[in-house]
C-alpha positions as CSV (number, residue, x, y, z in Angstrom):
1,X,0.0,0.0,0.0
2,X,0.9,3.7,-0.8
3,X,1.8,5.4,2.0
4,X,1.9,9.5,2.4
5,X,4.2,11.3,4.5
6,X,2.2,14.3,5.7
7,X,3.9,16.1,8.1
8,X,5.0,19.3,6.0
9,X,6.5,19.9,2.0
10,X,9.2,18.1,1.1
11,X,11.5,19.0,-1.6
12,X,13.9,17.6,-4.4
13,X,16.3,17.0,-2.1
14,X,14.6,15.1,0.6
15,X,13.3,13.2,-1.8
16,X,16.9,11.9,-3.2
17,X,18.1,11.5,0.3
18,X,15.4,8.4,0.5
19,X,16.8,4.9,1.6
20,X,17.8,3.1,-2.2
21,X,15.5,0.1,0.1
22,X,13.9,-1.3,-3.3
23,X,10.7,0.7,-2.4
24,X,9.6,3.1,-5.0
25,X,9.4,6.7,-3.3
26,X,7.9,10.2,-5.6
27,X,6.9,13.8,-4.0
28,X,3.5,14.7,-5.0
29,X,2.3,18.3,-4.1
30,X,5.4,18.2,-1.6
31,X,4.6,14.7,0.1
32,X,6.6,11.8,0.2
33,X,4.7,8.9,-1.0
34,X,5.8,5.3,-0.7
35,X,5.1,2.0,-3.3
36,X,6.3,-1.2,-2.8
37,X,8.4,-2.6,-6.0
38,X,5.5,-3.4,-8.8
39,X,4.3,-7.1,-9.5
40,X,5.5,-9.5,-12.4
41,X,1.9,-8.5,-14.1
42,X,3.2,-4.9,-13.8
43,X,5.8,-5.3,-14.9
44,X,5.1,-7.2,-18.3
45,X,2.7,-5.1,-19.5
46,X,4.9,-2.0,-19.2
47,X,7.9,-3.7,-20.6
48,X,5.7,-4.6,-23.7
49,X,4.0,-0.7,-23.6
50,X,7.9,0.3,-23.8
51,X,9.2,-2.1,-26.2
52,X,6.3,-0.5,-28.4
53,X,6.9,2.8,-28.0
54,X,10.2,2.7,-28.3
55,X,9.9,1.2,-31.5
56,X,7.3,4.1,-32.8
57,X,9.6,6.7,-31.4
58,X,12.7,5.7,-33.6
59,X,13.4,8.0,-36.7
60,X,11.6,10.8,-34.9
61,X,12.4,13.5,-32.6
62,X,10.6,11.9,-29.3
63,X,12.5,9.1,-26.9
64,X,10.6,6.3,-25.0
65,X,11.8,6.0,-21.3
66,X,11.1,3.3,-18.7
67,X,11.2,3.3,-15.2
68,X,13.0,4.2,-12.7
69,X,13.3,8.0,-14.2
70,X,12.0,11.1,-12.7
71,X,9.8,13.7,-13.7
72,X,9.0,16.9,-12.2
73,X,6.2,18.6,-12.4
74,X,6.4,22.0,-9.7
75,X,6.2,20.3,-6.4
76,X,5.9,17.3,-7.6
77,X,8.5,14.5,-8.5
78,X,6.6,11.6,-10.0
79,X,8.3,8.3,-11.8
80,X,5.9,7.0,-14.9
81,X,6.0,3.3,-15.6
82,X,6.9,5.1,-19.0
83,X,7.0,8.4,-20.5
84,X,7.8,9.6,-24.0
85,X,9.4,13.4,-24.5
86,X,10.9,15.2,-27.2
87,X,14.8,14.1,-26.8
88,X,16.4,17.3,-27.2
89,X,14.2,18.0,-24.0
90,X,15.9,15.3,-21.6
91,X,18.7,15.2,-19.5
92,X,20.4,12.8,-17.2
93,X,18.2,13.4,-14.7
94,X,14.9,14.1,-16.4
95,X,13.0,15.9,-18.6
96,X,13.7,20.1,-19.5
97,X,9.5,20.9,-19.8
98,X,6.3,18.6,-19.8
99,X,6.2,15.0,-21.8
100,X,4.1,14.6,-24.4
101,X,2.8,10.6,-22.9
102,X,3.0,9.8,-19.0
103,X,1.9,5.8,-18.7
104,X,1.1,4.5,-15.5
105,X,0.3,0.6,-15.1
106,X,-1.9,0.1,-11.6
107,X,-0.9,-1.9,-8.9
108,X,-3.5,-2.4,-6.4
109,X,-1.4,-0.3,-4.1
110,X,-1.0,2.8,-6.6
111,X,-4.4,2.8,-8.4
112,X,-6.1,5.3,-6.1
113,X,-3.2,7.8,-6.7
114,X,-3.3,7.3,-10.6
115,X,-6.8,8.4,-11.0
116,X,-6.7,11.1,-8.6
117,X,-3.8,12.8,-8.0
118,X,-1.5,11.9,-10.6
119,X,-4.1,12.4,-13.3
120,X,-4.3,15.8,-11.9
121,X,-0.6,16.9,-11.8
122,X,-0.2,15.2,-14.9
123,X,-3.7,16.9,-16.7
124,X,-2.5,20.5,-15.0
125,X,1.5,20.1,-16.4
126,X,0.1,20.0,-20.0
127,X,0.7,15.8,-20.2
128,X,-0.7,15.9,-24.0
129,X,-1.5,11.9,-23.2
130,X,-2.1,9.8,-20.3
131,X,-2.3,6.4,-20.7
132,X,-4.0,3.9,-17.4
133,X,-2.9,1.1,-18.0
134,X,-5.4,-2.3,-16.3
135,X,-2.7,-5.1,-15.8
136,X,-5.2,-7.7,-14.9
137,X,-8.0,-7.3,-18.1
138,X,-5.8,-6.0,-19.7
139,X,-6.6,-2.6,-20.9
140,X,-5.8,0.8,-21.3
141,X,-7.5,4.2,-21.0
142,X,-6.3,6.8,-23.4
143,X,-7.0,10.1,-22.0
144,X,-5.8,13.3,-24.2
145,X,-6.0,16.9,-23.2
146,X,-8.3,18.9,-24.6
147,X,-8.3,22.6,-23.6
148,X,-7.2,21.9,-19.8
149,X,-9.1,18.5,-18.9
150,X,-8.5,14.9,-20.1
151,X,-10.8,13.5,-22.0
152,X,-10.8,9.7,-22.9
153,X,-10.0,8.8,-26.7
154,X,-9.5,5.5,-26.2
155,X,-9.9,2.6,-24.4
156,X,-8.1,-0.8,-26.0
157,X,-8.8,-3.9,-24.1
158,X,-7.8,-7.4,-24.7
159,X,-5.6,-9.1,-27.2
160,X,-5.4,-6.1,-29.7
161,X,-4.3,-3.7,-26.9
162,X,-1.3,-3.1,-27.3
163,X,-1.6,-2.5,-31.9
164,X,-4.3,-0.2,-31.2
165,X,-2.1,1.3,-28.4
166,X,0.5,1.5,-31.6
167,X,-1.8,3.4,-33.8
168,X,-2.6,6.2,-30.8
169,X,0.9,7.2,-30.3
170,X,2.0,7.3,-33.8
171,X,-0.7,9.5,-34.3
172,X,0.2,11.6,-31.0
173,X,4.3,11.7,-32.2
174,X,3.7,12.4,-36.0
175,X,5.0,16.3,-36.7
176,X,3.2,18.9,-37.9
């Protein structure tokens, strides 16, 4: 279970100065928030989600990344199961601006937090996509933002997930 850490804002730096204890540990809104390491199910699904995008991204000007890498967005320091930026924006430690995809694969412990509270630093950051990713149907909701809200776009399920999941982001990474 996802545990916050509530007693005042923490910053960048207490947020590197976390135990490396195998637990996964982000700042959102200034709290310290702590997962457990995700399940084999978790894990496959966003390897495969990677593998993809990182195959649509080649020959363009955008870069897939996996997890463990941090994002920040204001107060808040949040690690995507994968995201997808312009390369020219990223750097050792992260990304310079706002990625154009955030994915996030639930785990019974993190699902509250990506509906809620992620969704919502992600939506107010500019995240043109967010992708909430089902492990155990499997499916995914595509939400895009439109104006300043998400709406949904999308929502592959089952065998075909992951081509239709193809189709989305090549339209989302194709230059204008």
């Amino acid at each position: 279970m996802s545990v916050m850490v509530t007693n005042g804002l923490f910053t960048r730096e207490d947020l590197d100065a976390m135990p490396e204890d195998g637990r996964r540990y982000e700042l959102l809104d200034g709290a310290i928030i702590m997962s457990p390491s995700p399940g084999l199910s978790h894990q496959r699904i966003g390897m495969r989600i990677w593998r993809m995008l990182d195959d649509v991204t080649q020959d363009t000007a955008f870069e897939a990344v996996a997890a463990p890498w941090d994002v920040e967005f204001g107060l808040s320091v949040l690690e995507p199961d994968v995201v997808v930026a312009r390369t020219d924006a990223m750097h050792e430690r992260g990304i310079h601006g706002v990625p154009v995809l955030v994915v996030e694969v639930a785990s019974p412990s993190t699902r509250r937090l990506d509906i809620t509270a992620k969704l919502s630093v992600y939506e107010q950051s500019g995240v043109q996509q967010y992708w909430l990713v089902d492990p155990l149907v499997p499916s995914t909701r595509v939400l895009e933002l439109q104006g300043e809200t998400y709406v949904e776009v999308a929502h592959p399920s089952g065998a075909a997930m992951i081509d239709e999941l193809r189709a989305v982001a090549t339209g989302l990474l194709v230059e204008p």
